[in-house]
DOGUSE-780514 format. One record per residue: x negated, y, z negated of N, C-alpha, C in turn; residue in one letter. Coordinates in steps of 0.02 Angstrom, whole numbers, plus 32768, in hexadecimal, padded with zeros to 4 digits. Example, Ala and Ser with C-alpha at 12.3 -4.5 7.8 and 13.67 -1.06 7.14 Angstrom:
<sites>
7D6C7EE47E7A7D997F1F7E7A7D6C7F5B7E7Aa/7D7E7F907E9E7D547FCB7E9B7D7B80027E76s/
</sites>
This chain:
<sites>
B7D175BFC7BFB81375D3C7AAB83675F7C7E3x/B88475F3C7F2B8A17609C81CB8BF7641C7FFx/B8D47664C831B92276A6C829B9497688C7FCx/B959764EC805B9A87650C7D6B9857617C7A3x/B94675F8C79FB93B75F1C755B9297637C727x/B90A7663C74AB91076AFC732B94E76BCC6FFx/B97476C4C72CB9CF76CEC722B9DF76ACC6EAx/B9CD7669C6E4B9DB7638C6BEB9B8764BC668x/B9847654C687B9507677C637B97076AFC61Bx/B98576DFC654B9AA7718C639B9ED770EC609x/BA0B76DDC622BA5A76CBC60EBA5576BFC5C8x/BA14767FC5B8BA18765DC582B9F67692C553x/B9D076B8C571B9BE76FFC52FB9F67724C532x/BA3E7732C544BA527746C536BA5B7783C555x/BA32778DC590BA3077E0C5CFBA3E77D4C5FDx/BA7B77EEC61BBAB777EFC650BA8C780FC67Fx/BA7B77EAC6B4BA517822C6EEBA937823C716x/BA897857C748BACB7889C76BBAA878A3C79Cx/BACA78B5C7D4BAB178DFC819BAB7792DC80Cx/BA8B7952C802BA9F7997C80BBA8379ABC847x/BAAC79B8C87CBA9379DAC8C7BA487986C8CBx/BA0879AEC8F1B9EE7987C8ECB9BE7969C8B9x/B9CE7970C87FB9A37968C847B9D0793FC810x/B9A4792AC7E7B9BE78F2C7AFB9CE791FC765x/BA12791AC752BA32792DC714BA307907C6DAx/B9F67911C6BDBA1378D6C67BBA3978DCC630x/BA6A78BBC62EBA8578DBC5D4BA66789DC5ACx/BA5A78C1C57FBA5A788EC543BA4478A0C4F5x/BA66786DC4BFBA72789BC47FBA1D78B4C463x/B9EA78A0C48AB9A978A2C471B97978B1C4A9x/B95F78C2C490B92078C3C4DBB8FE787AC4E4x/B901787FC522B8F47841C542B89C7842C531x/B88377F6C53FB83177E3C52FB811780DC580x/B7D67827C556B7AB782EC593B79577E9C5D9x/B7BB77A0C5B0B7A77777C5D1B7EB7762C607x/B8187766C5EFB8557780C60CB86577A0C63Dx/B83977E0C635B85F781DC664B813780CC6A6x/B7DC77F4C68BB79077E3C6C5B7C177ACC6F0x/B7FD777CC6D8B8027746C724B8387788C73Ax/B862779FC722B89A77BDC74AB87E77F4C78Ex/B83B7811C763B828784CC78DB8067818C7C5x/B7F077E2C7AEB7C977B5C804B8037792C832x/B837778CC807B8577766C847B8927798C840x/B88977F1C839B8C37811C854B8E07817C892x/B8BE7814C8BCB8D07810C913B90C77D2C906x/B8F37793C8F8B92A774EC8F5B94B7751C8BFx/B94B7786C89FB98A7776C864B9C077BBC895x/B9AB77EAC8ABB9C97808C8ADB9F477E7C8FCx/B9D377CBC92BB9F577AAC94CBA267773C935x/BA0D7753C905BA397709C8DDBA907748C8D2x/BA7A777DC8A7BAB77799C896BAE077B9C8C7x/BABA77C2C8FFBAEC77E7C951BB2277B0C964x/BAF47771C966BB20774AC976BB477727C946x/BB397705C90DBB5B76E0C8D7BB6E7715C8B2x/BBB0773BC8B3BBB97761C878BBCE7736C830x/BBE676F9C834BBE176E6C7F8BB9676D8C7C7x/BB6A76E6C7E1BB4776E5C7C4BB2D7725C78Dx/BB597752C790BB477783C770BB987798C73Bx/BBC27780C732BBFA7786C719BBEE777CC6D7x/BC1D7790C6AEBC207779C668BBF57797C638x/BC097783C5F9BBEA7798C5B9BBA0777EC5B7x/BB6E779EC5ACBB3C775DC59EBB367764C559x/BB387736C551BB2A7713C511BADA76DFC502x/BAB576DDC4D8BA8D76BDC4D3BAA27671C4CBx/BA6E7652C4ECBA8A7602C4F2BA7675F1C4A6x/BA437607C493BA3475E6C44EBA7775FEC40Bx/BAAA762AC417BACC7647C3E8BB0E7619C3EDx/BB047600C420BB4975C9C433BB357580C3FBx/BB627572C3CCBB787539C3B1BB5374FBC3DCx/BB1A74C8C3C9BB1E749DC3F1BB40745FC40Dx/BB727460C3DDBBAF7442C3F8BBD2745BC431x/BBD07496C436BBE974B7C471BBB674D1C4CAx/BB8074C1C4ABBB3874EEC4D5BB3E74CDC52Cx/BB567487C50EBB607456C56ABB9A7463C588x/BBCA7482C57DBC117482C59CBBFB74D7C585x/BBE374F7C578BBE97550C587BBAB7549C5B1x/BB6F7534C5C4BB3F7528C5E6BB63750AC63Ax/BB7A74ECC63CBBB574C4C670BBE774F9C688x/BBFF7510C658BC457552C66FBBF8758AC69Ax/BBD475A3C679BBAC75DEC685BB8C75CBC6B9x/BB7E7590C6E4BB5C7575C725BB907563C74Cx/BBD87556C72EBC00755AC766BC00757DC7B0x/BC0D7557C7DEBBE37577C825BC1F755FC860x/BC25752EC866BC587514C881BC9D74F3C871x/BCC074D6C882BCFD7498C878BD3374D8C89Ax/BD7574ABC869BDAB74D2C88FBDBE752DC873x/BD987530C840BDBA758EC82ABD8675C4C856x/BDBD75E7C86ABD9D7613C872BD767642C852x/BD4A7686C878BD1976ADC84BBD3676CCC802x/BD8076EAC830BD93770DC7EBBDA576EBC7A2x/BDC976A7C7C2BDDD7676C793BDA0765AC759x/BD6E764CC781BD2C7645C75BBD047678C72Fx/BD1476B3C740BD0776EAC710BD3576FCC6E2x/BD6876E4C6FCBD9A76EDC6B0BD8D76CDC685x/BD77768BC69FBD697661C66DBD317659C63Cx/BCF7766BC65FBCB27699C658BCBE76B4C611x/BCE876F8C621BCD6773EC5F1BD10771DC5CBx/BD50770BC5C7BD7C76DBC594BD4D76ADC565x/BD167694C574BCE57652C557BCBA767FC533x/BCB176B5C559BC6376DEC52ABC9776F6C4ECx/BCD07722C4FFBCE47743C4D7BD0B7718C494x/BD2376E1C49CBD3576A8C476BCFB7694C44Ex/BCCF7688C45CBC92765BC450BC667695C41Dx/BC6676FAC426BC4E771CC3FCBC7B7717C3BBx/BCC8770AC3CABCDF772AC399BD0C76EDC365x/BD2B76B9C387BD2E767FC374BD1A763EC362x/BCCE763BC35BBCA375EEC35BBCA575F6C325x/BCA17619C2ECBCC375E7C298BCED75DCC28Fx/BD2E75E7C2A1BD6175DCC29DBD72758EC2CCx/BD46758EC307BD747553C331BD347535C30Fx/BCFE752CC2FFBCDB74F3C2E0BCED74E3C299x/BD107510C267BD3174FFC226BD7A74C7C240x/BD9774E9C278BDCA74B7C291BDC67465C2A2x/BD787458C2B6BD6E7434C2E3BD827436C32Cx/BD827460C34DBDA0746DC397BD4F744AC3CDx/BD62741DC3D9BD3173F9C3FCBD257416C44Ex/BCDE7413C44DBCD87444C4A2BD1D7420C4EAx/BD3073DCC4DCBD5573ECC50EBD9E741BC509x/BDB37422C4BEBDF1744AC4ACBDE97484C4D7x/BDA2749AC4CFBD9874E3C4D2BD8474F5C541x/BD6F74BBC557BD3A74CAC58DBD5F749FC5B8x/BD797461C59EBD9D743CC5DDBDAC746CC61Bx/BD9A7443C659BDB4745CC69BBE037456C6B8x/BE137477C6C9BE50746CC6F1BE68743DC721x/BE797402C724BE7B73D6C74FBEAF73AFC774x/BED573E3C7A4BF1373DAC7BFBF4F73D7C79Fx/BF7173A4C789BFAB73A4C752BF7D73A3C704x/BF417392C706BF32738AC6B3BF1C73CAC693x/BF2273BDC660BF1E73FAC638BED97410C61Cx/BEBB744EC60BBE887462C602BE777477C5CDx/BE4974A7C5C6BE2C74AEC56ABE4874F8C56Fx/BE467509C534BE647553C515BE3E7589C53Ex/BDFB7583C54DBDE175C8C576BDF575C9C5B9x/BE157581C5F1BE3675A3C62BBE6A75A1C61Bx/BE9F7590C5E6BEE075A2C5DCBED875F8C5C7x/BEA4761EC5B7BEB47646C596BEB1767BC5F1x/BE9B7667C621BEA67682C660BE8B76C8C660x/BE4776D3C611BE36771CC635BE5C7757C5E5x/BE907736C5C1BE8D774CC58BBE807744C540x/BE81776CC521BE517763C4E2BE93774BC4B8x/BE657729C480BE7B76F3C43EBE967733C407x/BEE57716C3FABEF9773EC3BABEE87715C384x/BEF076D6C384BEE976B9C34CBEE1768DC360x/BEB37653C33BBE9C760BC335BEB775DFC2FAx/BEC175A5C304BECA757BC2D2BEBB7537C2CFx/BECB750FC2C7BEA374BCC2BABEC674A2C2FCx/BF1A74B6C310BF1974A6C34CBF3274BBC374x/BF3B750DC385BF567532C395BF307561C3B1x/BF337592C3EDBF0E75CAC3F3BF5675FFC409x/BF3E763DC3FFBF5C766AC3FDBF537694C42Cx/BF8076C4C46BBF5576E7C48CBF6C771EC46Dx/BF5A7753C487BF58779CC495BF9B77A7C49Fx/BFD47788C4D1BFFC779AC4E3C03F7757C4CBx/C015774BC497C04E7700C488C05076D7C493x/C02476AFC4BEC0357665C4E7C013764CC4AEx/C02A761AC4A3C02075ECC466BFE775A3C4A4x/BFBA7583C48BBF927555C4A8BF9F7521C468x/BFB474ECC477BFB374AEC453BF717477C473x/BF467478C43EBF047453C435BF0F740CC443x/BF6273F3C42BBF5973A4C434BF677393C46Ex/BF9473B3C47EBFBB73B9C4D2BF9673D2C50Cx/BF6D7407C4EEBF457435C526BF857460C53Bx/BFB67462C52CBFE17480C559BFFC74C1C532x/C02F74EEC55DC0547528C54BC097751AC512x/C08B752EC4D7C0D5753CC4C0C0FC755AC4E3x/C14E7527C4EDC17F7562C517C1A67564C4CEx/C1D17595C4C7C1FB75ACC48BC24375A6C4B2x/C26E7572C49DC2AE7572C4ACC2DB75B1C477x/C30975E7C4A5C32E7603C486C35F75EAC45Fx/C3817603C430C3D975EAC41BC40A75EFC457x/C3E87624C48AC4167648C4B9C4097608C4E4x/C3D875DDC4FCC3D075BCC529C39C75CEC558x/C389760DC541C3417619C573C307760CC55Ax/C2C075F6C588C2987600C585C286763CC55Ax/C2457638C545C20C766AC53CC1D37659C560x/
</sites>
């Protein structure tokens, strides 16, 4: 087993390992298995190097892989190994902790909807349009519906379109 299958075991139980100075931080809602924490402590030297250099590897909510919907487990498994293409680090962690935090607090609601993993996970792909967790760019869900998402700050996400509601005024302006 490697450093970042380590990492990888950690993710899917659900324990966020983190750099503190030179030592390993772990959160998580439970105590981790004694079998768990025996690979982290053997390959701490290479995890803690994996995280000097790859800081995305330590970003985000962890969430247990087994608590994820398995309709959803290959496209949040895919977002959470994201490593390369065109977004950058920060962009990828928005998207990250947007997916964990969506995914704790909304998966009955978008699976009563039917919201299919690409609504939710689609990538961004030049002019085409993407799924509700990189439209949401990092903010949290006011409301969900069969085809609608809601942010925090109002932007409306249309499920069939993938795209932004604009609101034409009476006055003639934008919203």
């Amino acid at each position: 087993m490697s450093a970042r299958a380590a990492l990888n075991d950690a993710a899917d139980c659900g324990v966020l390992v983190r750099l503190n100075g030179d030592n390993l931080a772990l959160k998580a809602a439970a105590k981790p298995s004694r079998d768990l924490l025996a690979k982290l402590r053997k390959h701490k030297p290479e995890i803690i190097a994996l995280l000097q250099h790859e800081p995305a590897l330590h970003f985000g909510r962890a969430i247990p892989a087994t608590t994820v919907p398995a309709i959803y487990r290959d496209a949040w498994n895919q977002l959470r190994r994201q490593r390369s293409g065109p977004f950058s680090d920060p962009e990828s962690r928005r998207a990250f902790d947007a997916a964990g935090r969506f995914l704790a607090e909304w998966t009955s609601l978008a699976l009563r909807f039917q919201w299919a993993p690409d609504d939710l996970f689609d990538l961004p792909r030049g002019d085409k349009t993407c799924g509700l967790i990189w439209f949401l760019n990092g903010e949290d869900v006011r409301a969900l519906g069969p085809e609608h998402g809601v942010t925090i700050s109002g932007r409306i996400f249309d499920k069939t379109t993938r795209a932004e509601w604009v609101y034409l005024r009476s006055e003639g302006g934008d919203r």
